[in-house]
N, C-alpha and C positions, 0 to 999 in steps of 0.2 A: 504494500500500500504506500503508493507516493503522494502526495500532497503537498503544497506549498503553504506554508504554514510562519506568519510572523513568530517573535519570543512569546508574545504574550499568549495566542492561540497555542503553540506547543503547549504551554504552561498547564494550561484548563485544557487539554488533550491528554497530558500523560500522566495529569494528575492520578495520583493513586487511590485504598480507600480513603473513606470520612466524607463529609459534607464539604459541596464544592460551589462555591455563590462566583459565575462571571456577572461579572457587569458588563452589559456588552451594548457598546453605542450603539447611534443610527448607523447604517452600513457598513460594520464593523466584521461581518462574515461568523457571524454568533451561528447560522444554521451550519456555515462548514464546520464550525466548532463541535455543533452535537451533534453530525453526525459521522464527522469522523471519530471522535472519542467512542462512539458506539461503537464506529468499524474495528477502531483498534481494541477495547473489550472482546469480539466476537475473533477477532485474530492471533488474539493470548489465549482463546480457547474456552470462554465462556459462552456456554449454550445459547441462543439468540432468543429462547424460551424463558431465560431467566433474566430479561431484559425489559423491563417497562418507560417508554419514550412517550408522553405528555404534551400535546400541543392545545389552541384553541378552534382552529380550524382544519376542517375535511382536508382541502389542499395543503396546508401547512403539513398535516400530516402522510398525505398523496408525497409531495416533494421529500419529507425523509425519510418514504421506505424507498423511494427511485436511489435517492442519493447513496443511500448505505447500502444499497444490491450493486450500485455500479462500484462501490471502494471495495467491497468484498467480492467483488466479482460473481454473485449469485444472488438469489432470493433467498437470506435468512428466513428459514421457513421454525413458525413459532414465534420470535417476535409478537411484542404487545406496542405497537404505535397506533398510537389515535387522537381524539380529542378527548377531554374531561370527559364527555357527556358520553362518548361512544364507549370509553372505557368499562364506566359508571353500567352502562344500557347491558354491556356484553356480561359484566359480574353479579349483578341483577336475573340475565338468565339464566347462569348456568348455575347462583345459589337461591333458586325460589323457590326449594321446599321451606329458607327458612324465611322467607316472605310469607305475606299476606296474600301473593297475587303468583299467577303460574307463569312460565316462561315463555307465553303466548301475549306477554302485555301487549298497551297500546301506547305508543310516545305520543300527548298531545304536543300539536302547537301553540303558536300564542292565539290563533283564529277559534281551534278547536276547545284549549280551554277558557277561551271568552264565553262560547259558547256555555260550556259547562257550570259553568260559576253561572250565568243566568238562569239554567235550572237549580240550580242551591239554592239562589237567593229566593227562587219560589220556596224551595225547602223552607226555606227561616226565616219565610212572611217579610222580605227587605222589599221595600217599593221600588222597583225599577222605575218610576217616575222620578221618585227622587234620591236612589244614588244610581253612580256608573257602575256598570259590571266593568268596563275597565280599570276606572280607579280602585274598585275594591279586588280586583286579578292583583295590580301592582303593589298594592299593600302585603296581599298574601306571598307573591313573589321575594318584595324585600322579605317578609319573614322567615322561607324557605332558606333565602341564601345567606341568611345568619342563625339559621338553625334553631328555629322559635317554632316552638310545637301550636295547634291552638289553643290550646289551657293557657298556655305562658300568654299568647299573645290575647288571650281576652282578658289575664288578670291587670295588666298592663295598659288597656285600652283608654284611652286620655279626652277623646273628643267625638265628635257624635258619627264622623265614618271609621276613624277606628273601631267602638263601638260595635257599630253595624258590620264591619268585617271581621268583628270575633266571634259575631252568630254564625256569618256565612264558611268562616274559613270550617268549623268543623265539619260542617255541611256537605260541602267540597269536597274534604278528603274521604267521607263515607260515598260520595256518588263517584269518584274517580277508583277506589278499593270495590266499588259494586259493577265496574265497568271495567277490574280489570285493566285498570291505565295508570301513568304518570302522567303528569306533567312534567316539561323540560328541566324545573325546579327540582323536581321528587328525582330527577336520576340521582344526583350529587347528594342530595340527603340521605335517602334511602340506601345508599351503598354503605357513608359515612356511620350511618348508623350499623349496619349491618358489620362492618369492619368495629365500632369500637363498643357495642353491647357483643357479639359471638368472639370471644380468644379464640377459639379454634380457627374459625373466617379469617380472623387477623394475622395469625401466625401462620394459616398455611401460602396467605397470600404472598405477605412478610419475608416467608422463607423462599415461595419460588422466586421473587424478583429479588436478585443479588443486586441490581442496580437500576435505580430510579431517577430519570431524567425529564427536567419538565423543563419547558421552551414560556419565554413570556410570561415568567415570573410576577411581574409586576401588574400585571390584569388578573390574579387570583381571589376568588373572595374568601368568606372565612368556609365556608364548606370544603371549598380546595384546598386552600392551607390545613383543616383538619384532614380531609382525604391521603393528605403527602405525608404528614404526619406518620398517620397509621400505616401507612407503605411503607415508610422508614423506620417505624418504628423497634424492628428485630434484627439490621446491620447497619445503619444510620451510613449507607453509601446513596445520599441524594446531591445530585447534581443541578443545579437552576442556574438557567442564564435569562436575563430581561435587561431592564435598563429604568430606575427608577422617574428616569426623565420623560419616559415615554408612557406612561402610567395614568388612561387619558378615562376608566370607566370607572371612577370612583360614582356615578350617579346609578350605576347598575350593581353598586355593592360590591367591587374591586376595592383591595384596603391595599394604599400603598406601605403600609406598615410591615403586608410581609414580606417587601425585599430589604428593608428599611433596617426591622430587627433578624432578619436572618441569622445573621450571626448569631445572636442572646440566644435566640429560639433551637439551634444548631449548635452547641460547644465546639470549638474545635474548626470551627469553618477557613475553609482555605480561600483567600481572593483572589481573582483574577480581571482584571483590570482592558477591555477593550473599546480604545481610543483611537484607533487606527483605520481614520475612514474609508474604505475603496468607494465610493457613489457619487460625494457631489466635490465641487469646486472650493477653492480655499475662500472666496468670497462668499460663497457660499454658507460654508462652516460658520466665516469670521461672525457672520449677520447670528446662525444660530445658536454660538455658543456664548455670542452678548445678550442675548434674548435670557437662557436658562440658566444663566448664573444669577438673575434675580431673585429667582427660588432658594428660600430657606430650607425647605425640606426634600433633603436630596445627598444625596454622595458625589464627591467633587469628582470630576473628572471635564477632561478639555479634547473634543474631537482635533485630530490633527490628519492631513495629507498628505500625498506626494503628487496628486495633480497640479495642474498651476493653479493660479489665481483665480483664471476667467470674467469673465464680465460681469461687471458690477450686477447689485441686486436693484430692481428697478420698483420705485416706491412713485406709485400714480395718484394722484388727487383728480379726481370729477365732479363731475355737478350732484347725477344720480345716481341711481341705482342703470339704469337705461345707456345711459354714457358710459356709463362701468361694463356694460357689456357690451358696447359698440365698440369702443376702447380697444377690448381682451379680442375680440374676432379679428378688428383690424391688423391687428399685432399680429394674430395667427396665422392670416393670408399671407404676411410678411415672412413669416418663419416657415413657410409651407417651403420655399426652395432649399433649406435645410433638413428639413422635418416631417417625418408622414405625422398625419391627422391622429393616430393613435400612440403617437409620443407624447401626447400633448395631456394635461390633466389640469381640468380647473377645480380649485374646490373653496368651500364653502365651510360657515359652520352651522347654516341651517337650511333644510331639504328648499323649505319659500324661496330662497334665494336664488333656486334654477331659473324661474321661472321667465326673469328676465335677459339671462343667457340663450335659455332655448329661444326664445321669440328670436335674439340674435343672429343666432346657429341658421334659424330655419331662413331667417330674410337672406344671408348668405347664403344661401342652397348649401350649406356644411354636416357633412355628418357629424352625426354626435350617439354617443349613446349617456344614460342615467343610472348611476350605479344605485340601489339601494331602492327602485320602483317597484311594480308588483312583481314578487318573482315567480318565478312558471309554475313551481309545485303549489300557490296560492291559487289560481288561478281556478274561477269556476269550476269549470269541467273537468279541469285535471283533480280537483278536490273530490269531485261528486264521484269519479271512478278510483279513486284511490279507498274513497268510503267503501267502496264494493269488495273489494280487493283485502281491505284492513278487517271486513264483518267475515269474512272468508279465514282469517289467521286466527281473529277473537269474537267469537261469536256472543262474546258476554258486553263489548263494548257499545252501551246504547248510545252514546254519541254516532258513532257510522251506523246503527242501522237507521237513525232518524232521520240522516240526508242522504241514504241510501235509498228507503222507499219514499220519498218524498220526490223520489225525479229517477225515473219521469212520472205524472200523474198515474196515480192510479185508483182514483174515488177514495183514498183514503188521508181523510182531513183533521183536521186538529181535535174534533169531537171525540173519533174514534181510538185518534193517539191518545185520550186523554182514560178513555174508557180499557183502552192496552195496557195503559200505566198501574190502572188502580188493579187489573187481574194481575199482573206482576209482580206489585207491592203483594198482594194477599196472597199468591202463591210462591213468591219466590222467583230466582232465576232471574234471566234477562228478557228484555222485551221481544227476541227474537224466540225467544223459547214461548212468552204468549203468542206470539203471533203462527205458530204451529199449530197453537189448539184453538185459534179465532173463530171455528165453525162451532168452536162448542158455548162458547161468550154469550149471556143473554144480552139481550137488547141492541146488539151490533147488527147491522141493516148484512145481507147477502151477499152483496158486492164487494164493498171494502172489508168483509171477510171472507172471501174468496178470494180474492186480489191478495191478503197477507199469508193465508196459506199457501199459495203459489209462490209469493215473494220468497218464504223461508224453505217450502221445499227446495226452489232452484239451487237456494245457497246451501244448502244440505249438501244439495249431489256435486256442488263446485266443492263444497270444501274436504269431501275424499280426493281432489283431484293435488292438495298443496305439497304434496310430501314427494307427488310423481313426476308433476308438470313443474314445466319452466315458467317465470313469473310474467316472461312476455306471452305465454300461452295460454295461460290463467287469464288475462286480460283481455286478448280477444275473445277466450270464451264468454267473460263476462259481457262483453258487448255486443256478443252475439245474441246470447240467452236471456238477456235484462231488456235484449231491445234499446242500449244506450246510442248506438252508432245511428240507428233510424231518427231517435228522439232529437238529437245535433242535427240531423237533415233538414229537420220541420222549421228547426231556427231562422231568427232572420238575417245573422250572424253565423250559421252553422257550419260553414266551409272555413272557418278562420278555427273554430271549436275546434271541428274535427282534427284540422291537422294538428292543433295543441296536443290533443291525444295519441294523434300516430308517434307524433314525438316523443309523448311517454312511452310507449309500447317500444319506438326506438333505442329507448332512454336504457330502459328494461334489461333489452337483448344487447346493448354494449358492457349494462354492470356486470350481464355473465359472464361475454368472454374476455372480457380484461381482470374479473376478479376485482374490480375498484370496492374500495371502504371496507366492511369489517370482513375479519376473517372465516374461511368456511369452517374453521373450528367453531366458530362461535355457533348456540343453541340455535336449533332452527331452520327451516327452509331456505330456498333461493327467494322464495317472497318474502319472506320475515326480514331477513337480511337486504333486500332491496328498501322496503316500507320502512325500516330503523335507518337506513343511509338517509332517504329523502328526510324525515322527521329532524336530522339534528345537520343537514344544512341551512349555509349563511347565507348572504348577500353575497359577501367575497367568493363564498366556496362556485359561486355562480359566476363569475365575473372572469370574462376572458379579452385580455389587452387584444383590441383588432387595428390593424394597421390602418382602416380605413376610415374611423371615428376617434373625434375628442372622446374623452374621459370626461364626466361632470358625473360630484360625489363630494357628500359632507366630509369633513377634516375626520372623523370617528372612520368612515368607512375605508381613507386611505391609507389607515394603519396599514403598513406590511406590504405597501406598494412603491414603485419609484416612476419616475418619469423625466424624461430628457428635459424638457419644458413645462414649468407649473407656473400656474395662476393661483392668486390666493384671493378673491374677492371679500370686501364688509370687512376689512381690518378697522373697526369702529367701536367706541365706547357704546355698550351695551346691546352689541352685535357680537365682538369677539375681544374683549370677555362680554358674555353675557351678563345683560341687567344688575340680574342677583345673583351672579357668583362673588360681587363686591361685598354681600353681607357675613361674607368668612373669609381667613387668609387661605383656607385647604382649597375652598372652592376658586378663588382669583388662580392660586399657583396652578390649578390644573385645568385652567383655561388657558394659559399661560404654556404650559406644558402640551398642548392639542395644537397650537401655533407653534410650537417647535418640532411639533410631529409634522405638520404641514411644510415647514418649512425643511428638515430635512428629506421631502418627497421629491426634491428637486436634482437633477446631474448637473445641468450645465448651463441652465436657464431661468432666474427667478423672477417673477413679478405679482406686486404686493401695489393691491387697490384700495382707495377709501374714497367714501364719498360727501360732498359736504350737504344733502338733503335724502332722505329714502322714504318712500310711500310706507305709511304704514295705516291698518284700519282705515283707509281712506284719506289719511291728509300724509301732506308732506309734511317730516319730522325734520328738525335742523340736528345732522350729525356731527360729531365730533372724532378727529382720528383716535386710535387706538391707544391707549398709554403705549405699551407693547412696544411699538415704533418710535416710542424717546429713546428707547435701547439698542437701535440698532447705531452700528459705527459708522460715521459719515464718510472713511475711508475706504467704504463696503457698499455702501448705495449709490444711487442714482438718482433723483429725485424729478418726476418732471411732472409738471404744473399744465394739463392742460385745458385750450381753449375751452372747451366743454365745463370743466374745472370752475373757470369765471370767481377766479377771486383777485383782482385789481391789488391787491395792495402787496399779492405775491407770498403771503404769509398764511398761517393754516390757524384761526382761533384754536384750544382744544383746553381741556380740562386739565386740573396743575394736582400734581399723586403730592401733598401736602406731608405722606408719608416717607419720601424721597429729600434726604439736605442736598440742599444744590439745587432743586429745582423747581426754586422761584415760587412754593408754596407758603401759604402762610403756617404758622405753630399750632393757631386753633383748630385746622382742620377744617378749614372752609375755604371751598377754593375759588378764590373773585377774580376770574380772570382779567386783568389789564391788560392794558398792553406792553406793560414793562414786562408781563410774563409769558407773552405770547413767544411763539416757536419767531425764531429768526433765522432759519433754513435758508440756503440759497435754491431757489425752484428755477429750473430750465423750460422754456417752450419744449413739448414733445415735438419732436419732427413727424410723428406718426399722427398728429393728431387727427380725430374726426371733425365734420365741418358743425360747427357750433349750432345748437338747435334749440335752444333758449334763451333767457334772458341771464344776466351776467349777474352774481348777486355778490355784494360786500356786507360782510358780517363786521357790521361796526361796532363800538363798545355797547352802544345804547339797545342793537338788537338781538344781543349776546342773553340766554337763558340765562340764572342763577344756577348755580354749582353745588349741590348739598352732597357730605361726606359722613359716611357712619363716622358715629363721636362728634359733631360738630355740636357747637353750643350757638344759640338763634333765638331769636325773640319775633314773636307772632302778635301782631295789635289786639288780640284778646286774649289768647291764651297766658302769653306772656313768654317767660323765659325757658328755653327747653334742651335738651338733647338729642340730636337725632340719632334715631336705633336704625334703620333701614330707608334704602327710597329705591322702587321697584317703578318701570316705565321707563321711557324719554321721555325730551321736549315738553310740550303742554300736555301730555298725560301720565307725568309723573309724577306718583306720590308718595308721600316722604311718609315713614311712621316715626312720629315724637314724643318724647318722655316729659313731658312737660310740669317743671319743679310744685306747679299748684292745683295742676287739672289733670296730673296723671297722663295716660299715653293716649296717642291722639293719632287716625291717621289724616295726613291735609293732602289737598290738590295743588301741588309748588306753585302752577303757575297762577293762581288763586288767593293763595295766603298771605300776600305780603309779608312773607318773609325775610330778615335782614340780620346779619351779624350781629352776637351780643357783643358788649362793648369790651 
């Protein structure tokens, strides 16, 4: 095995046992790292069986079993590489005697357990008039992925949909155990549990993986760090590479804490240090590594290169949001004699913000594609045959048989579902088991019980078919025999349908003969193992760079991506950092830290947009640039000011970080912008620019918003003197919440209050 390999890469390679934390930059070669360490473990003669490799996505995981077959020159057969979830799903199956559920589960998605939690919340009389089954899914979620049972979380319930989600979470977990399912949540619990209530589960795990390797350390929540744990816990040889800097889902219950305390948590931990960028430019770097040394919490490290310099980082000011993407196209057409269309990646920090690219894209006649849109296993008709196909593995799952016989019509209506429910509840079993004996049901009309017994015979005799047939044969059969392929015909849409499906049926007969995702070791059919792949793909796992289309994709979704040329549009206060991440330092840093993920997306091309107005709920809001961009090095940027831009006086108003000595903030914490504190940048006419298509606006002192900073002290013409705790919005619809020394807390409408600095 040859490899090219820096000191620091050997280092975290040939490291021996014990606990091994890299830190490994942006394009730093952190995957060559784990998977040549794997290769070379399997080269000294350890079983490839007793090797558990950890990622968070399908491809992430696809690319390092390709890579460690091509260094060992075979298919390590045995090997465990996956993602958490697919790990989690596979050890699930094969210990369900000592579950609650049999190794036929069902993985919901997030569509399918929305769904679910709307029948709970009937369970537990909650008014779906007045709360969200969404809101109350994401509250159960957080509690999933910090390992809150729901006794805990209803003794704990503080406000009135907490509350409400402590009736419905028990609710939930008895109709998902009566169906035979998880949720994406229950993989990682249920394992974790499983591993640290059975020693036996634990140690035999324990013992076959001699070595545990997990990629993207820093996106772990606490269920995974307990999972790693108890993996480790019987030769403490775990290996973690991440990068604490890149650590951008703390809103999904990712704790940067565990690459943080690694070491405390790990005695004995050995570091390995990866600073040595092969991806972008040194101007590139310069701009990112001034960016993330703002951050307090973090472990120091300074990306370095041996490419050159390259060309500055280009920092755009416009008018709009519109000009911002007239702008970013023009620019593109420019760069097209360098560059195909699919080098190219714009991104964003919120999905809104396409909206006026596309319009761009498409006036250009430009391809583009959207990362993160509806993805194909969502998809109608793909959902409605996959229901067919999942009631065929788990015939207890009453979520698929509900949108199974539900399409195509077949006279059986919500009456009847409802009248199915109550013999189910009194007998037992599942709804597909009443609906075998529907002829015998009083009061159920001829039809729609005749329709259900046919429904459930058909799937009877498909489901002796799962252990024979192949899952793309299973599939035609169902479209044969359910009549689904006709039903898509009738549509008015149907020939677009249809072929969504043949491309699942395609999808099907490619997982066979490539063997993609889990292994055929694992519990299970070719279908089981198909429907568990589809279930715990991403966005990304879906996302293929085409030469012939821009990229456009929020800053989240480009984790774990590069591109030759990147756009960063909305680098704006209250855009990117958003609003209320200002109301915590954890929440500002790792908005902070999503902009230096954006920013190292970049090889050899950067440009960084702001705009000085953007439509919001209908009016146009006055923005302000980013803090973010005080940080970058003037010896690293570009700066150009254009026509579209329309600011006369050359300079950029923006808000003063009062928290920052040096810049020009006051000590109270209120930041009154003047002009003695405005930016004094030197801005260039773009040569590129577009032809102007508005009017020119100067943000004079007089038109300049007032500035309110958590902690500022302010006095209100009635209420009187006070402290601000939060201020959530822009512009004129921002509003401040205040402590106010004699009327207690208050929330006001800034632009409203007359609000003015205490003295």
């Amino acid at each position: 095995m040859r490899v090219a390999l820096n000191p620091e890469q050997q280092a975290a390679v040939w490291h021996g046992d014990g606990p091994l934390l890299v830190l490994a930059g942006a394009g730093s070669g952190k995957t060559r790292v784990l998977t040549t360490r794997i290769a070379r473990l399997i080269e000294e003669g350890l079983p490839p069986s007793r090797i558990l490799a950890v990622t968070f996505t399908n491809k992430a995981a696809e690319v390092m079993r390709h890579r460690i077959s091509s260094l060992v020159g075979h298919q390590p057969a045995g090997i465990w590489a996956g993602t958490f979830h697919s790990i989690c799903a596979r050890m699930l199956r094969i210990e369900a005697e000592h579950t609650d559920r049999s190794s036929a589960f069902t993985i919901y998605d997030e569509s399918d357990s929305e769904r679910a939690i709307k029948r709970a919340m009937e369970d537990a009389d909650a008014d779906p008039r007045r709360w969200s089954a969404r809101g109350i899914r994401a509250r159960i979620s957080d509690a999933k992925n910090a390992m809150v049972s729901p006794a805990e979380y209803a003794a704990a319930a503080f406000d009135p949909l907490s509350r409400v989600t402590g009736e419905v979470y028990p609710a939930y977990e008895r109709l998902l155990a009566r169906c035979n399912a998880y949720d994406f949540d229950d993989l990682l619990l249920y394992a974790v549990r499983l591993l640290e209530d059975r020693p036996e589960v634990r140690e035999h795990y324990g013992g076959r993986f001699a070595h545990v390797l997990v990629d993207e350390y820093q996106d772990t929540n606490h269920a995974q760090y307990r999972l790693v744990r108890a993996l480790a816990s019987v030769h403490g040889n775990v290996c973690v590479v991440g990068d604490d800097d890149q650590s951008i889902y703390g809103w999904r219950g990712a704790d940067l804490r565990n690459i943080l305390d690694f070491e405390r948590d790990f005695p004995g931990t050995a570091v390995v240090h990866l600073e040595q960028n092969y991806r972008s430019t040194g101007a590139i770097l310069q701009v990112a590594n001034a960016v993330i040394a703002r951050n307090r919490a973090r472990k120091e490290k300074k990306l370095r290169t041996e490419r050159p310099q390259g060309e500055s980082v280009v920092v755009a000011a416009l008018r709009d949001e519109r000009a911002e993407a007239a702008w970013t196209v023009r620019k593109i057409e420019q760069l097209r004699v360098r560059h195909a269309l699919g080098e190219i990646g714009i991104l964003y920090r919120t999905n809104a913000q396409s909206r006026a690219y596309e319009d761009a894209l498409r006036g250009a006649d430009m391809p583009y594609r959207v990362v993160g849109g509806i993805r194909f296993y969502e998809r109608r008709e793909v959902k409605d045959v996959l229901a067919y196909l999942q009631l065929l593995v788990n015939p207890s799952d009453d979520g698929a048989f509900l949108r199974a016989v539900g399409w195509p019509r077949r006279g059986v209506g919500a009456v009847t579902l409802e009248r199915l429910a109550a013999a189910r509840a009194a007998a037992g079993g599942s709804l597909l088991d009443a609906a075998a004996c529907a002829a015998e049901l009083e009061g159920l009309p001829v039809g729609p019980a005749r329709a259900l017994v046919s429904f459930a015979r058909d799937a009877a005799a498909l489901r002796d078919l799962v252990s024979v047939a192949s899952a793309a044969d299973l599939a035609e059969e169902c479209l044969r025999t359910f009549g689904l392929r006709a039903a898509l015909e009738a549509e008015e849409d149907g020939e677009e349908r249809l072929a969504n499906v043949d491309e699942l049926v395609a999808g099907m007969a490619a997982f066979a003969a490539e063997g993609a995702g889990i292994q055929a070791e694992t519990a299970g059919s070719e279908l089981e193992r198909f429907l568990q792949h589809v279930s715990l793909l991403s966005d990304v796992d879906q996302y293929d760079q085409e030469e012939g289309a821009v990229s456009l994709m929020t800053l989240h979704n480009a984790k774990g991506m590069e591109f030759p040329v990147v756009f960063i549009g909305g680098v704006e206060e209250g855009l990117l950092p958003l609003g209320r991440s200002a109301e915590t330092m954890e929440a500002l840093e790792e908005e902070r830290r999503l902009f230096y993920v954006g920013l190292t997306r970049a090889m050899d091309r950067l440009h960084v947009t702001h705009v000085s107005r953007r439509f919001r709920a209908g009016s146009a809001m006055p923005c302000f640039p980013s803090s973010f961009l005080d940080d970058l090095p003037e010896e690293a940027i570009d700066r150009r000011l254009s026509a579209v831009g329309g600011w006369r006086s050359g300079r950029w108003p923006r808000p003063v970080d009062s928290s920052r000595p040096g810049r020009g903030g006051r000590s109270d914490g209120f930041a009154a912008r003047s002009a003695a504190t405005r930016s004094s940048f030197t801005w260039r006419r773009d040569p590129a620019e577009v032809p102007e298509s508005g009017p020119v606006y100067d943000y004079s002192e007089s038109q300049e918003p007032l500035e309110l900073l958590t902690g500022a002290r302010i006095v209100h013409p009635r209420f009187g003197a006070g402290t601000v705790l939060s201020v959530v919005g822009d512009g004129r619809a921002a509003k401040a919440r205040i402590e106010f020394d004699l009327e207690g807390p208050k929330i006001v409408l800034v632009a409203h209050a007359g609000l003015r600095p205490a003295p």
